[in-house]
N, C-alpha and C positions, 0 to 999 in steps of 0.2 A: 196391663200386667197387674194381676191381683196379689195381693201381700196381707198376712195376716197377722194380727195381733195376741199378743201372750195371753192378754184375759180373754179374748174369745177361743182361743182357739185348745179345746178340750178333747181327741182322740186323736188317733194315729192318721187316722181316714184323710183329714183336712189337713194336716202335715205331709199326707202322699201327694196332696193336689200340686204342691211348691216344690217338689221332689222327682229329677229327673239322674236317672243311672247312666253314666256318659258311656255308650258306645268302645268297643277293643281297650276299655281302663284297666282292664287287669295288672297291668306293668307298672301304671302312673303309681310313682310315689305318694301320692296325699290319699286320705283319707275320703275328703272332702271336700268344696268352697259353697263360702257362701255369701250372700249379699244381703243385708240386712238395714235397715233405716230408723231413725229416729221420729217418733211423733211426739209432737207436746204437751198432748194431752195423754195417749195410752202409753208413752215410752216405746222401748224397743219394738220392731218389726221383725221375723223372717219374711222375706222378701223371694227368694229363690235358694234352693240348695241343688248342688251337683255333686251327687256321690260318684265313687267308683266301684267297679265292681267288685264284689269281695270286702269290701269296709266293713271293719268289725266293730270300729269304735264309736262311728256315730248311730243317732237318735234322735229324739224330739229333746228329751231331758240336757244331753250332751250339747245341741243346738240352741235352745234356749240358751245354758250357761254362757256359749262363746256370745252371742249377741249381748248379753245381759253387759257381760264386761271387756267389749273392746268399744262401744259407743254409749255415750250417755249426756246429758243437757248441758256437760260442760262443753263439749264439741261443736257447741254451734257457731261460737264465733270463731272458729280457727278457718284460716285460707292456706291454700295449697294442699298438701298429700301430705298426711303425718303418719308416721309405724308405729305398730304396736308389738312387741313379741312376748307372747305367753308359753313360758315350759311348764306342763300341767301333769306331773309323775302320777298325781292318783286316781286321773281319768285317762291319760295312758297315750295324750296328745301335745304337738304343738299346735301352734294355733302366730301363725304372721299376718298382720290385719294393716290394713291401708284405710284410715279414717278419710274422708272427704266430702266437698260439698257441691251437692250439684241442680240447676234449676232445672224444675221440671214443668214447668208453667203456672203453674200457685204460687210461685216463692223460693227458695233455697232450701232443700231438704238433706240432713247429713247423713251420710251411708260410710257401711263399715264393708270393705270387700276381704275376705279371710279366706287363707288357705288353711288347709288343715293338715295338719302331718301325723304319723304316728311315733309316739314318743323315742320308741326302739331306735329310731332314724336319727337321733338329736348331734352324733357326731359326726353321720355326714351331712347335715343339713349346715351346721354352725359355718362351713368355709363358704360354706353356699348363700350366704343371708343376703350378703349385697348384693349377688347378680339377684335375688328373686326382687329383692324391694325396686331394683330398678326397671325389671322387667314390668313388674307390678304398676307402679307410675306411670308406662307407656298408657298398662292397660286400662287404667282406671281413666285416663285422659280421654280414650276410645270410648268408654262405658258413658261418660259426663255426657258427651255430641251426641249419640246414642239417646240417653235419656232426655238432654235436651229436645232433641228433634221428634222423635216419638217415643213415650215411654211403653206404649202397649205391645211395641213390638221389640223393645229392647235385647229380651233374653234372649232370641231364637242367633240373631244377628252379632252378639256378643261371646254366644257360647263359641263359634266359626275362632276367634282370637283368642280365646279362655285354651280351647284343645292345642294351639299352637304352643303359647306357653308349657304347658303341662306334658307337649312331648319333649320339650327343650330339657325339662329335670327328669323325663324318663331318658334321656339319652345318655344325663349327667349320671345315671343311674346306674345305669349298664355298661355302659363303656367308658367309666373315666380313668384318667390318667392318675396311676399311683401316687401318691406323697411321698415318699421315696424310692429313686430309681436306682438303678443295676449299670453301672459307667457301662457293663459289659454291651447293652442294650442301644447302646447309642457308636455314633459316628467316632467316638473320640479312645474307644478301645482298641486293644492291640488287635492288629491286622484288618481296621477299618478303615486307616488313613485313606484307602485310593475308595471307599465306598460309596461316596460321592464328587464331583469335580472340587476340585478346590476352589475354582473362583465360585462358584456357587458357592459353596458352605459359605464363604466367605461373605456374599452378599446377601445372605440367608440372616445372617447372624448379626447383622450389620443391621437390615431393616425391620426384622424382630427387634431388635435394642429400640429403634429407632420407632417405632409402633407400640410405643408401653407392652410390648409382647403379645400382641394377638395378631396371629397368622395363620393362615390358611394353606394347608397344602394338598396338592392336587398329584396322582401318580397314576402308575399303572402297576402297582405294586403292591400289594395293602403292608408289607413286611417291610418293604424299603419307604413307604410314608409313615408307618409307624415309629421306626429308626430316627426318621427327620424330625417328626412330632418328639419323639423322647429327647433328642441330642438338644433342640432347642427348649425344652421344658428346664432343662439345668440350669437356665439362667432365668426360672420363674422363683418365685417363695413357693413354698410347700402350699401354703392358702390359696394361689394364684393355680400351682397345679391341678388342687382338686376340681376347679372353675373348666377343667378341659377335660378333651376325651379324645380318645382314638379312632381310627378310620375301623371300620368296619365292612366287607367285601357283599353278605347277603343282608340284607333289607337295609341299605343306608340311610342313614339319619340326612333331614333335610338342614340346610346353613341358618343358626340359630346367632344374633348379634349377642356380643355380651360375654361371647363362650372363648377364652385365649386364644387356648389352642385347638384346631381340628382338622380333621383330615379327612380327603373325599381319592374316591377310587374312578378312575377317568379310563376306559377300558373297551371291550363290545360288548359287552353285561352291564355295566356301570357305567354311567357319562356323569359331569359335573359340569354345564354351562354358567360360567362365569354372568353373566350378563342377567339370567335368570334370578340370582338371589344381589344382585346389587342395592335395592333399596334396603332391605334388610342390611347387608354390608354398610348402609352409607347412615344407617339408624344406629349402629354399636356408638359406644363409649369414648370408644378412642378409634382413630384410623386403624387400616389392617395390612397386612401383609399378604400378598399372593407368593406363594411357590411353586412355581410348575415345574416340576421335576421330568415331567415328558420332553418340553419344551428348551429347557434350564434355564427356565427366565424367574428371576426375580421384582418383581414390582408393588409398590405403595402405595396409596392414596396421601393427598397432600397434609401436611404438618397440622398436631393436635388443634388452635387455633381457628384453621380453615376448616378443620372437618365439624367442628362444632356448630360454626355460623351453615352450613351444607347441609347436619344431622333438622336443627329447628328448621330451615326451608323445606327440608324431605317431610318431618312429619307432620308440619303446619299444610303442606299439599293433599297430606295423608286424611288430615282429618277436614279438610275442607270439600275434598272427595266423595267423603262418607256423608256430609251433610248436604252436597247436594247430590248425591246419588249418584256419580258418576264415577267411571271406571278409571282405577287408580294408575292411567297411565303415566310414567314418571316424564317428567322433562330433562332426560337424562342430558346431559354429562358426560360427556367424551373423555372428559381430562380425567376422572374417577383413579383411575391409578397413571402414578408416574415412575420416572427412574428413580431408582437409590441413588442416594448420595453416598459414595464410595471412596468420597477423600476426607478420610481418617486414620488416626494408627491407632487406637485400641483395640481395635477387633484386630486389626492386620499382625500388629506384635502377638497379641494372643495366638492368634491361630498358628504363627511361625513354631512362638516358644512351646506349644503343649505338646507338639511331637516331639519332644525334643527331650520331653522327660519320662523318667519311668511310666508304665503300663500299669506297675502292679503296685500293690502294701497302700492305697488311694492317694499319691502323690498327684495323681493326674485332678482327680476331685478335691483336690483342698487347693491345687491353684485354682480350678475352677470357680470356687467359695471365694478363694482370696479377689482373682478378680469381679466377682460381682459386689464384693465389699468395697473396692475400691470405686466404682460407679457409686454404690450407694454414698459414698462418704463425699463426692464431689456434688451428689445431688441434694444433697441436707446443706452442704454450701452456699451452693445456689441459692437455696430457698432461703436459706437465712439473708444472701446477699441481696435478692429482689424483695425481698418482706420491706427490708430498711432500706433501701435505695429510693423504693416506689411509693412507702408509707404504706405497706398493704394495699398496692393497688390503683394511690388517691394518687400520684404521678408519675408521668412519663420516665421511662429508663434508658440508660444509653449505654445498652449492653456491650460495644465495643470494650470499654473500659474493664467490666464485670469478667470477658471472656478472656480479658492479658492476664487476669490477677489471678484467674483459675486454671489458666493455661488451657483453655478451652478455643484457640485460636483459629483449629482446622474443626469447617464447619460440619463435618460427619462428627466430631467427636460431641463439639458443640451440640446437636441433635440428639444423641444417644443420652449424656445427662441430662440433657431440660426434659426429654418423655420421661427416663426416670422421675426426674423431682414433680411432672405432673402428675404421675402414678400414684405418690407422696401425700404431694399435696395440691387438690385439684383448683384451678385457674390461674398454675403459677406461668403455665405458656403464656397465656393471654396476661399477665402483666409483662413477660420479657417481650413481648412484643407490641405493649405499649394501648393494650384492646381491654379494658377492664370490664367491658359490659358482656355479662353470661350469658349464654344460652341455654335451657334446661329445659324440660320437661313443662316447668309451669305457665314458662312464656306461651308457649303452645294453649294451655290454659287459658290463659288473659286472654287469648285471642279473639274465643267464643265467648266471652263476657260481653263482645262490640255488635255481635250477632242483632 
């Protein structure tokens, strides 16, 4: 894989060599990515660039600049995956950059991997920051084994996971889920009461809470799973909504981890095989939520905790796979989703009491606000309460005590605050349950260091 340097590299001509136009990009929100590296003697590299079609904002001039200033000599000694983000108004870009370090046989060489955005885009990119950097980490982890193993054939193998990503923000793109919703739109308007079963909604809502809010639902309807997607979206943050999207009937979007909420059309045009996108499923954030609205089944994967130590065995197989060339068949996992735990009364008072009040002048919506404020205030509790209990982590805790004092005694309720407070503040499951040691993105990392 050939990569060229600033001083040598003098016309357009030898800028096109590192320059491929990705394939139906027309829709892809960036501008650009690119992949660029540190020397220590000539400085910065272009290494590869991936425009899209129709890019108006890059160039050789525009590319030198991002390489110039998202990596430089000070980066050499940092370990792990650090961000960068540049709001650049007078060249008309953003620019999110992932510094890292990766062997490539000579040594430890630092690379800067950048997406490029165009400036226009900066407020709906802003809610979107965290899912891209954490997407990003996946993929620069991919990129490191990659390079490690062969670097001459890096690109071609790379770009294959580069397009996935980049349809997951064209999906965010086109079909996302407003910032603010219309009650009228959802399940909890007048004359929707019977538009779903009620033990459903009821356990819908239940293990959404109970899934930091990302769930999955599945219909044969795209009108009545969009309903189900908007009714449970009222209990996301507006920043959390922008993170999701709606079902779509013609050309459906593939199951992208990381995204809240989304919705698939299960149909004789449309099918959504659960079992198909499971690693993906078992690589998000947080556990997920299945809704099958055909079926009326509700089911989860198991508590934040376990899906973390589950997500590091998924992707540590993932990239052990790729390095030695074999075909990523998972070692699945039968247990992958369970029952909801349905003994609780938060959700059950809730759902009793809101039919129960006006429809209209947004009574119905400001209980709805009041109760997810009331989750939030027990979940800043907690976290205060595990912070000092544990020392941040450094002792065991004996939550029995923790859950009289909070009144968190019935264990669905108990569930519904601790995924809030890990939403909050992340590892705070792993210390209620007494597991201080993380699993992240970087562990996966260390791994190939033993290579």
């Amino acid at each position: 894989m050939s990569h060229i340097s600033f001083l040598s590299l003098s016309s357009t001509d030898e800028f096109a060599k590192v320059t491929t136009v990705l394939e139906e990009s027309l829709e892809y929100p960036v501008c650009a990515v690119i992949l660029c590296l540190w020397n220590n003697i000539l400085g910065p590299h272009i290494e590869y660039v991936w425009m899209t079609e129709g890019s108006k904002h890059m160039d050789y001039g525009c590319t030198k600049f991002i390489c110039k200033n998202t990596i430089s000599s000070s980066d050499q000694s940092l370990t792990g995956v650090h961000t960068k983000f540049l709001v650049l108004p007078d060249r008309g870009i953003l620019v999110t950059s992932s510094i890292f370090s990766a062997d490539i046989g000579s040594g430890n060489t630092v690379y800067g991997f950048s997406l490029v955005f165009p400036y226009s885009d900066l407020q709906w990119y802003l809610p979107l920051h965290e899912f891209c950097c954490i997407q990003m980490e996946v993929l620069v982890t991919k990129l490191r084994v990659l390079l490690r193993k062969d670097h001459e054939t890096t690109i071609g193998k790379f770009q294959v996971y580069l397009c996935k990503h980049l349809e997951a923000l064209k999906s965010l793109k086109l079909a996302q889920l407003p910032e603010k919703l219309d009650i009228k739109d959802t399940a909890y308007s007048s004359g929707q009461e019977k538009q779903f079963d009620a033990e459903l909604m009821e356990r819908a809502l239940i293990s959404h809470l109970q899934t930091s809010g990302c769930t999955v639902v599945v219909g044969s309807n795209v009108d009545e799973v969009n309903r189900m997607l908007k009714t449970l979206a009222l209990f996301l943050s507006p920043r959390d909504r922008r993170c999701s999207r709606l079902a779509v009937e013609k050309n459906p979007y593939l199951y992208h981890p990381d995204i809240f909420l989304q919705g698939f059309i299960n149909n004789e045009t449309c099918q959504f095989i659960v079992s198909n996108f499971m690693k993906e499923m078992m690589t998000g954030r947080y556990p997920t939520t299945l809704v099958d609205l055909c079926s009326l089944e509700v089911r989860q994967m198991p508590p934040c905790h376990e899906h973390l130590k589950r997500r590091h065995d998924v992707l540590q197989h993932e990239m052990k796979c790729m390095w030695i060339e074999k075909s990523n068949a998972l070692f699945l996992i039968l247990s992958a989703f369970q029952q909801v735990h349905t003994n609780e009364t938060l959700v059950h008072n809730f759902q009793k009491e809101i039919f129960l009040l006006q429809p209209t002048r947004g009574v119905r919506e400001s209980y709805i606000e009041q109760f997810t404020r009331l989750i939030d205030r027990k979940a800043f509790a907690l976290i205060k309460y595990l912070e000092t209990e544990s020392q941040f982590g450094r002792n065991a805790v004996k939550t029995k005590t923790i859950k009289k004092e909070l009144d968190l005694t019935v264990e669905g309720n108990w569930k519904i605050v601790l995924a809030r407070a890990e939403r909050m503040r992340s590892g705070i499951y792993s210390i209620a349950y007494s597991n201080t040691a993380q699993f992240n993105d970087q562990h996966v990392i260390d791994e190939f260091d033993t290579f």
